[in-house]
C-alpha positions in Angstrom: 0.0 0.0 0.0 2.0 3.2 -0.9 0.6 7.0 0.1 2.2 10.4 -0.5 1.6 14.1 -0.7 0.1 13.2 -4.3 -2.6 10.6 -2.7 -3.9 12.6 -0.4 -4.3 16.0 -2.7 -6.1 13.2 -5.1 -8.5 11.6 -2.4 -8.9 15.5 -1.4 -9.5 16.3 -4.7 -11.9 13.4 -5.1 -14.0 13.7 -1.8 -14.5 17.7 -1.7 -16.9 17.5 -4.5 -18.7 14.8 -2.3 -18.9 16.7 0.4 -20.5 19.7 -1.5 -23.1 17.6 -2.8 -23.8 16.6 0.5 -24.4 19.8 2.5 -26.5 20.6 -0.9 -28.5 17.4 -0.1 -29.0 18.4 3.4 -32.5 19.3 4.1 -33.0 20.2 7.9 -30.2 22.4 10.3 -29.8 19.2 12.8 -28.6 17.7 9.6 -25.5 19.6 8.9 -22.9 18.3 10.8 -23.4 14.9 9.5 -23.5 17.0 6.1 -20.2 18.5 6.9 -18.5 15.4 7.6 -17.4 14.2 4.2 -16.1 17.9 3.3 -14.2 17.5 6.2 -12.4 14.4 6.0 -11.1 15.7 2.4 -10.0 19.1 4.3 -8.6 16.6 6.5 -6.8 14.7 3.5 -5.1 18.0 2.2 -4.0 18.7 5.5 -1.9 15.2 5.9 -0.8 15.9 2.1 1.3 19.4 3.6 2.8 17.0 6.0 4.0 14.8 3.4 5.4 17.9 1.8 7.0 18.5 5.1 8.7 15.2 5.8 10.0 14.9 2.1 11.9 18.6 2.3 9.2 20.3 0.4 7.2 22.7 3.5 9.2 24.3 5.8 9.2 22.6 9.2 6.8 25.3 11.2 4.2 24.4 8.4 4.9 20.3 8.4 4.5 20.6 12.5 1.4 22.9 12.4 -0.3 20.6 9.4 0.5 17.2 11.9 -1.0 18.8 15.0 -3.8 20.0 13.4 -3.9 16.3 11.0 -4.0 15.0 14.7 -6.5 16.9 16.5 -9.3 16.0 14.1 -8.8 12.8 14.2 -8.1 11.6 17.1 -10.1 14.7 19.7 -12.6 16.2 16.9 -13.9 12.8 14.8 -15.0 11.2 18.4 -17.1 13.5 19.0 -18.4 14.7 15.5 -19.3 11.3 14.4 -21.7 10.3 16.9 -23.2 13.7 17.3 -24.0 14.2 14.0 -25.3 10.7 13.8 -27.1 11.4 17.0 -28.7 14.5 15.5 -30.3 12.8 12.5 -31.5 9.7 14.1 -35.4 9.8 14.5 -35.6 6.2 16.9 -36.1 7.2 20.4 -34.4 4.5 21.7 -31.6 4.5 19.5 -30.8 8.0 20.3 -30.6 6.8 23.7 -27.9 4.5 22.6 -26.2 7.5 20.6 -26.3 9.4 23.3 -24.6 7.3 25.7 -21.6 7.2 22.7 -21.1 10.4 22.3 -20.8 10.6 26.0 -17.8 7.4 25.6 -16.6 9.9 22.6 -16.2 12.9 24.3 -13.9 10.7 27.1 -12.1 8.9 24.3 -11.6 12.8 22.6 -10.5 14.1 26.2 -7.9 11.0 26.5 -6.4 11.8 23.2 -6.3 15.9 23.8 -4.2 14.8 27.0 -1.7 12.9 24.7 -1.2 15.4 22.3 -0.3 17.9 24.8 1.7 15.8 27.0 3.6 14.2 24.8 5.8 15.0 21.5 4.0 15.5 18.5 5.5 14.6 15.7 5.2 12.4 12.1 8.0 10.0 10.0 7.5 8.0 7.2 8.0 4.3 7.0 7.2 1.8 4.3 5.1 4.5 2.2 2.9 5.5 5.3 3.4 8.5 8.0 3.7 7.2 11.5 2.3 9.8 14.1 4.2 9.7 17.3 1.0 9.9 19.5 0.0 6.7 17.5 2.5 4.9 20.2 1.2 6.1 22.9 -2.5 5.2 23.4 -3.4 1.4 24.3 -5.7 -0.8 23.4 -8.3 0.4 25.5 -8.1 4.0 23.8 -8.3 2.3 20.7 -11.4 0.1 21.6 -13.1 3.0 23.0 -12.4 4.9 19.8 -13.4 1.7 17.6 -16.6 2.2 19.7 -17.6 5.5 19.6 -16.8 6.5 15.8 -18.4 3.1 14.2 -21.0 2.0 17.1 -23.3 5.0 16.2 -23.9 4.3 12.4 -24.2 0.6 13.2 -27.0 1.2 15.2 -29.1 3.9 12.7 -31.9 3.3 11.8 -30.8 4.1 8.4 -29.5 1.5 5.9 -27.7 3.2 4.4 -25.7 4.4 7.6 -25.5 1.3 9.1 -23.8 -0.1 6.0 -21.4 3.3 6.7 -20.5 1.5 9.9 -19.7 -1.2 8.7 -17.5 -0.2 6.0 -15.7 2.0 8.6 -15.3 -0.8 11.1 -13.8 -2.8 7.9 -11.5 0.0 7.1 -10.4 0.3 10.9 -9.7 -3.3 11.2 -7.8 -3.4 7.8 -5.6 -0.1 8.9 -4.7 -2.2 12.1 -3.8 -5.6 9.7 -1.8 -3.3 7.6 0.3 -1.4 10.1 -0.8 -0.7 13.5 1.4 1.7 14.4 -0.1 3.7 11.3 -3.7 3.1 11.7 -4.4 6.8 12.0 -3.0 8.0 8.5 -4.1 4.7 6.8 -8.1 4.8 8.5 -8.3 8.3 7.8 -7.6 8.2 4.1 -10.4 4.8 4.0 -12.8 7.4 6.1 -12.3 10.2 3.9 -13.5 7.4 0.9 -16.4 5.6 2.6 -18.0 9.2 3.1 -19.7 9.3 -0.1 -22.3 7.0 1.5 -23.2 9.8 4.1 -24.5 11.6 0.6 -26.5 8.3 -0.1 -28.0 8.0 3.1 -29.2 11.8 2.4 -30.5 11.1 -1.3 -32.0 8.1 0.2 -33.6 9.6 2.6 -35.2 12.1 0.4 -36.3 9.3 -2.1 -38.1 7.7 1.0 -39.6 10.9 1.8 -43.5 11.4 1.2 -44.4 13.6 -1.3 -46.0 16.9 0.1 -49.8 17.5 -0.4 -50.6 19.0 -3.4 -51.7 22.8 -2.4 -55.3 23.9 -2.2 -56.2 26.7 -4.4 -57.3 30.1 -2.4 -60.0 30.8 -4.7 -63.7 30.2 -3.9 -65.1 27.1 -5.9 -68.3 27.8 -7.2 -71.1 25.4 -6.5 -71.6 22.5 -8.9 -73.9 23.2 -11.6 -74.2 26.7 -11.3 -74.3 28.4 -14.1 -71.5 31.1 -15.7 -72.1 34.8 -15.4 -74.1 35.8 -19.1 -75.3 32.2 -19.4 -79.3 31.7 -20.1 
C-alpha cells in the first residue's frame, strides 16, 4: 500500500466534491454536521498531504509541525465526538438515540484521553514503508483504541438508516484493515479509508429524500363555485 503528498491531494480532490453535494443534499439544520462530515475528511486529507510535503523537504518545518498537530487533533479529539453527534442529531428512533447518546458521552472521554496525549507528549510524524507514523500513534493502548473503535463506528451501526449502518460497517472494515496493515499507522491509513467511505453519508441523504412522502398538493385560495351553477351571461 504506498501514500504520499500526491494521494492525499487526489482523495482530497476526489471527496471535496462529495462533500459539496452533501451539504447541498441536506434538508434540515440538525442535519449539517453529518453533512459537513465528508467535506471535512477531504480538508482533513489535504492537511496530511502538507505534512507529506514537510517530511520529504518540500514545506518548511513550522508548516509540516502545524499541518500534523492540526492532522492530529481532528482525528483523534474532533472525529470522536463529531461522528456520533452528528449521527445522534439525524436519528429519529427514540431509543436508539438513547444508545447515541450514551456514545457520544464514551466519545467525548475517548476525545479528552487523546487531547491529554497530544499535549503531554511530543508531537511529531515520520514515514515508513510508504505511510506516515504519528508519534501519538504509540502512545495510546488498546483500550483507547477500543473506545475509539466504539464510539466513531457503534453510532452508524446502530441507525436506523440502511444506508448508515452499512457506513459502519464499512468503517469498522477500514479500521480493522488499517490495524492488519500497520498498527502503528492506523491513523493515516483509517483516515484516508474514512475520507472514501464518506460518499455513502451523501447516499444516506438522497435516500432519505427518495423515502420521503411527497408533500400534499396545495389547495387553491379561490372560492369554488357550487356545482352546476351556471357562468355569469349564461341563459
Amino acid at each position: 500500500m504506498c501514500f504520499s503528498a500526491e494521494a492525499d491531494f487526489a482523495v482530497a480532490a476526489v471527496v471535496a466534491p462529495v462533500g459539496v453535494a452533501t451539504l447541498r443534499a441536506a434538508a434540515r439544520p440538525q442535519d449539517l454536521l453529518l453533512a459537513a462530515l465528508p467535506l471535512l475528511l477531504a480538508l482533513h486529507q489535504l492537511t496530511e498531504g502538507v505534512v507529506w510535503l514537510g517530511l520529504e523537504g518540500h514545506a518548511p518545518g513550522g508548516l509540516r509541525d502545524a499541518a500534523t498537530r492540526a492532522y492530529l487533533a481532528f482525528a483523534q479529539v474532533v472525529l470522536p465526538v463529531i461522528v456520533p453527534l452528528g449521527i445522534l442529531l439525524t436519528e429519529p428512533d427514540r431509543r436508539r438515540r438513547a444508545w447515541m447518546s450514551a456514545l457520544l458521552v464514551g466519545g467525548a472521554v475517548v476525545a479528552a484521553r487523546f487531547a491529554w496525549i497530544l499535549t503531554s507528549n511530543p508531537v511529531g510524524a515520520q514515514a515508513l514503508d510508504h505511510v506516515i507514523i504519528y508519534d501519538t500513534d504509540w502512545e495510546f493502548g488498546y483500550v483507547t483504541a477500543a473506545g475509539y473503535v466504539l464510539v466513531t463506528c457503534g453510532p452508524a451501526l446502530i441507525a436506523s438508516s440502511r444506508v448508515l449502518r452499512w457506513f459502519g460497517v464499512a468503517s469498522l472494515a477500514g479500521l480493522l484493515l488499517a490495524s492488519g496493515v500497520r498498527y502503528s499507522a492506523v491513523t493515516s491509513i483509517w483516515c484516508v479509508v474514512a475520507a472514501l467511505i464518506s460518499v455513502l453519508v451523501l447516499l444516506h441523504f438522497r435516500d432519505r429524500a427518495q423515502r420521503a412522502p411527497a408533500s400534499p398538493p396545495s389547495r387553491s385560495l379561490q372560492p369554488q363555485g357550487r356545482r352546476g351553477s351556471s357562468t355569469p351571461g349564461s341563459a
